[in-house]
Backbone bond lengths (Angstrom), bond angles and torsions (degrees), N, CA, C in turn:
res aa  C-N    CA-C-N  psi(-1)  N-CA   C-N-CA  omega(-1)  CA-C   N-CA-C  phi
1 X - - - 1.454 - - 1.531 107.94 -
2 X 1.151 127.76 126.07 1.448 145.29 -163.59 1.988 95.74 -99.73
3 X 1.017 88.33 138.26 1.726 110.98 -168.85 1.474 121.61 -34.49
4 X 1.141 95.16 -46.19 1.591 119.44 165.69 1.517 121.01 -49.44
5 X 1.610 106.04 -59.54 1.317 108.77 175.87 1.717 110.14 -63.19
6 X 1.122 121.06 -47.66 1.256 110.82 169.93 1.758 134.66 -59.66
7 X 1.437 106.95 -10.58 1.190 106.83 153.14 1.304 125.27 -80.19
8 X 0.986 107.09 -45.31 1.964 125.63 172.52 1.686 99.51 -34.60
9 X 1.410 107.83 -59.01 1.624 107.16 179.41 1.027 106.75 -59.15
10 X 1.466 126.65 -69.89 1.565 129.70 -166.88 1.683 119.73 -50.89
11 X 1.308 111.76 8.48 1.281 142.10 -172.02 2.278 91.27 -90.63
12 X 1.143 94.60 -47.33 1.734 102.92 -161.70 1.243 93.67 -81.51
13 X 1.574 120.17 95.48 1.351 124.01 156.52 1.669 115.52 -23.52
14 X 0.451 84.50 -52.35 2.043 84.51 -174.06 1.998 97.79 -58.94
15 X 1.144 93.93 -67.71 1.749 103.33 -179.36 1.620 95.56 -46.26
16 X 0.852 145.43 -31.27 1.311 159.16 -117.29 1.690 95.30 -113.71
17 X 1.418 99.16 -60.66 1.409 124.04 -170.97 1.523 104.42 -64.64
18 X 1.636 112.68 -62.09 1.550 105.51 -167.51 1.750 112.42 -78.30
19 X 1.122 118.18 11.31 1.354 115.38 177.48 1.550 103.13 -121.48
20 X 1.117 124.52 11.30 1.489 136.09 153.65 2.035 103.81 -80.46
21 X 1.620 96.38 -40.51 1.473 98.35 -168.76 1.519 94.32 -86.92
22 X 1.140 117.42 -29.07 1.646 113.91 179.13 2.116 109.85 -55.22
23 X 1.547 102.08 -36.75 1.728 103.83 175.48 1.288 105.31 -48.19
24 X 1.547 119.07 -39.48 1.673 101.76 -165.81 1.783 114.38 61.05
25 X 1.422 86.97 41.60 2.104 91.51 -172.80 1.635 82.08 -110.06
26 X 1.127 156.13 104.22 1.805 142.77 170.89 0.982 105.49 -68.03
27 X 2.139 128.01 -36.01 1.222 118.68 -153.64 1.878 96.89 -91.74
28 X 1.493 121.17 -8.49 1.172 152.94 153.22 1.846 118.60 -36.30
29 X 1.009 83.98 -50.55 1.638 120.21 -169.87 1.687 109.93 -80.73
30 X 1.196 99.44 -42.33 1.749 128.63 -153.07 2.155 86.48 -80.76
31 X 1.620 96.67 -59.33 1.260 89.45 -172.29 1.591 118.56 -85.01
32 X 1.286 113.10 0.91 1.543 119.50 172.98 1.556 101.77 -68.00
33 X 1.161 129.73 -53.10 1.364 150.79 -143.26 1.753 84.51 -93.06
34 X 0.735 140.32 -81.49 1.996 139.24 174.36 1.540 90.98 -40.12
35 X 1.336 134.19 -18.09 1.695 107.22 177.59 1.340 91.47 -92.60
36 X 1.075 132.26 -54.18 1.604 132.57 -167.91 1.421 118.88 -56.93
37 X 1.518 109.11 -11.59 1.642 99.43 -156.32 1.702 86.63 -87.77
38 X 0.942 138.36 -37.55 1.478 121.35 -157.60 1.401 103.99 -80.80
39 X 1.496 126.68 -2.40 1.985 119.13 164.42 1.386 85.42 -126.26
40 X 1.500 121.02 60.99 1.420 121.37 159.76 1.502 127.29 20.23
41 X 1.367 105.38 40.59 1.649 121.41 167.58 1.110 119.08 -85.70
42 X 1.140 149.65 83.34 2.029 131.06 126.16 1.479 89.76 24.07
43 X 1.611 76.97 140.85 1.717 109.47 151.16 1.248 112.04 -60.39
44 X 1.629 149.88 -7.16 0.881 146.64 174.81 1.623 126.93 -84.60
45 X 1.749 80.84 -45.93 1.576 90.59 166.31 1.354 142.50 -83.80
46 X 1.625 95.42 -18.39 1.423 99.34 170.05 1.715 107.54 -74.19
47 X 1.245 123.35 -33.16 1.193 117.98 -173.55 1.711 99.86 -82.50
48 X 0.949 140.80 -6.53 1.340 119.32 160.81 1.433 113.40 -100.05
49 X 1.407 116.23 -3.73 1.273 125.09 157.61 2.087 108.47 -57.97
50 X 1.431 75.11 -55.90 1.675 67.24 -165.54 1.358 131.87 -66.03
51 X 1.811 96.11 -23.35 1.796 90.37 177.72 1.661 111.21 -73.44
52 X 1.846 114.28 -16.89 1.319 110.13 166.92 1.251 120.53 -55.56
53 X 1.133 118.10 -20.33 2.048 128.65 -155.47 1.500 97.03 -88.21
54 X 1.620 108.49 -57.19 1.136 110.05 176.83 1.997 139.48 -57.87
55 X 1.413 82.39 -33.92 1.821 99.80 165.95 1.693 99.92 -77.71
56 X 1.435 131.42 -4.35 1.367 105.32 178.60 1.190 108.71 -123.21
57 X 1.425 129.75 -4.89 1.584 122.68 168.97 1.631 110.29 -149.67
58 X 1.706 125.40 18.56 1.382 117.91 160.23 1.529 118.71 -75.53
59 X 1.689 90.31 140.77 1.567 89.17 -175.67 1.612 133.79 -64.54
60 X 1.528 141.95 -170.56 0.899 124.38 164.35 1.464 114.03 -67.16
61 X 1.229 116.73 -56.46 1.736 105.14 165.47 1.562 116.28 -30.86
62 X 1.327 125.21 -34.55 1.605 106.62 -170.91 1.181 111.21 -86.51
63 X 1.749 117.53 -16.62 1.291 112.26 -176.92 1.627 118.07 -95.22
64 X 1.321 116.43 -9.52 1.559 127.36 147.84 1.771 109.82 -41.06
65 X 1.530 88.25 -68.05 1.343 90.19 -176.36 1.337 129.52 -54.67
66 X 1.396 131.13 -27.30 1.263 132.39 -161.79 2.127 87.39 -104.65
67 X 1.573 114.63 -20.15 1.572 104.53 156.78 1.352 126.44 -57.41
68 X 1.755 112.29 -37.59 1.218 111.43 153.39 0.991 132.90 -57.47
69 X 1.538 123.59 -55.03 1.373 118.23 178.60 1.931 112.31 -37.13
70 X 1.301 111.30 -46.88 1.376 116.29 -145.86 1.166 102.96 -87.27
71 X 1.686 117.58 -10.14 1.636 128.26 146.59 1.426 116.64 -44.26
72 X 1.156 104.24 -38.12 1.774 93.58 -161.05 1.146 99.84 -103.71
73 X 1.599 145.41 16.03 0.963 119.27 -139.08 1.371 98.77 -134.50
74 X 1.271 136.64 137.59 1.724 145.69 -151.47 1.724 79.40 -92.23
75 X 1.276 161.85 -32.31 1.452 136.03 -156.23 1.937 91.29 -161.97
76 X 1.527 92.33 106.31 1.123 94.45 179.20 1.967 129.38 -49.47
77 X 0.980 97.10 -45.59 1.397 134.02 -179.85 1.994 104.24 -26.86
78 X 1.538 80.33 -75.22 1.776 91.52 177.22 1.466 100.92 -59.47
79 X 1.243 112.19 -61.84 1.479 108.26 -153.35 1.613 106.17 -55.12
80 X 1.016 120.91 -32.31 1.446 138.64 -167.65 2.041 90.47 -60.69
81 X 1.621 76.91 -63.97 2.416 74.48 -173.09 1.382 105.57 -59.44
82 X 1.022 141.03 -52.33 1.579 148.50 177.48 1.162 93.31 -31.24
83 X 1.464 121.40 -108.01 1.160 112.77 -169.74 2.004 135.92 -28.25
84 X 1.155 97.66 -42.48 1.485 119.19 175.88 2.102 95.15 -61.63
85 X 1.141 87.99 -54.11 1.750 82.54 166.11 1.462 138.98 -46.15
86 X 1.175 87.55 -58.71 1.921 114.71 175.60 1.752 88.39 -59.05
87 X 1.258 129.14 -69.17 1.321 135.45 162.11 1.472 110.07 -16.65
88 X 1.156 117.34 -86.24 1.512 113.71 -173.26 1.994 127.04 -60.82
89 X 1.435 107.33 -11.78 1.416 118.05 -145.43 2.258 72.27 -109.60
90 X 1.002 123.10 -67.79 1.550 110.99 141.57 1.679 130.85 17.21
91 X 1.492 74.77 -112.83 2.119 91.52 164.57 1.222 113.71 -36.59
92 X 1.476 92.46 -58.76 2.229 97.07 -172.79 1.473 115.54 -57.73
93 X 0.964 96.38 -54.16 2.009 95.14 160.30 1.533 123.11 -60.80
94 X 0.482 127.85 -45.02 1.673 119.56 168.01 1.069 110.94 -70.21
95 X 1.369 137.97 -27.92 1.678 139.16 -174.34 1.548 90.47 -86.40
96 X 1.115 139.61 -50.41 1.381 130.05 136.37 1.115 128.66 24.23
97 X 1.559 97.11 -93.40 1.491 138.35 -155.63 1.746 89.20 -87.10
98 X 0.970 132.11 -77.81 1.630 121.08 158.28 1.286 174.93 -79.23
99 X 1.806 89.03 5.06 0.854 121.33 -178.65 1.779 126.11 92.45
100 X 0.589 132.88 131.10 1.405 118.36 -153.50 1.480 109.19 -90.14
101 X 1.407 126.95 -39.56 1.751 115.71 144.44 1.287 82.58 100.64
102 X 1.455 129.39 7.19 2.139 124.18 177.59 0.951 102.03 87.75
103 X 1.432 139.19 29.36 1.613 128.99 178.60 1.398 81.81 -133.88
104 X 1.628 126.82 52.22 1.773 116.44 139.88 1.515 109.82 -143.31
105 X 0.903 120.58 -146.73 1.688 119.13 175.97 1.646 102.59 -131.64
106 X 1.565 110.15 31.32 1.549 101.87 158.09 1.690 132.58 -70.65
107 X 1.218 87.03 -52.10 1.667 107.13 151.71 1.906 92.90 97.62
108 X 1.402 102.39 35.13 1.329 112.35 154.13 1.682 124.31 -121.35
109 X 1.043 94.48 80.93 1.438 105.65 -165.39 1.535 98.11 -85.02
């Protein structure tokens, strides 16, 4: 599966959802679900939220990195949301913590 297509999926909240539950990460899970709850998102949506966030404003450094990741990685699929997770759960905390200043897709600038 070529990179693309795996974003295309990670796009389908639902697809989105059971390959979040496919990581088997809970504490993974635990903090997806505390990012989503305050714009009343599912674990589904925040995670197809996030691989959207990441294809529209991660830097070139993050997308090296998540090329690496997807080097090492026996099933592109997960490794691809994980990271894009760790990615978004990141940003959202610091945009948080400082406000995000128009460099996220909260749209409280």
């Amino acid at each position: 599966m070529v990179l693309g297509e795996v974003l295309e999926r990670l796009g389908d909240e639902a697809y989105a959802a059971e390959t979040l539950v496919a990581l088997e990460d809970l504490n993974l899970m635990v903090q997806v679900e505390a990012a989503g709850r305050p714009f009343g998102e599912d674990i589904g949506e925040y995670a197809a939220g996030a691989s959207r966030r990441f294809a529209q404003i991660a830097s070139d450094e993050d997308w090296l990195a998540l090329m690496t990741a997807l080097e090492r990685a026996d099933d592109a699929g997960t490794a691809c949301l994980k990271h894009m997770l760790e990615w978004s759960l990141r940003h959202d905390a610091k945009s948080a913590d400082e406000g995000c200043g128009g460099e996220c897709t909260c749209e409280r600038s």
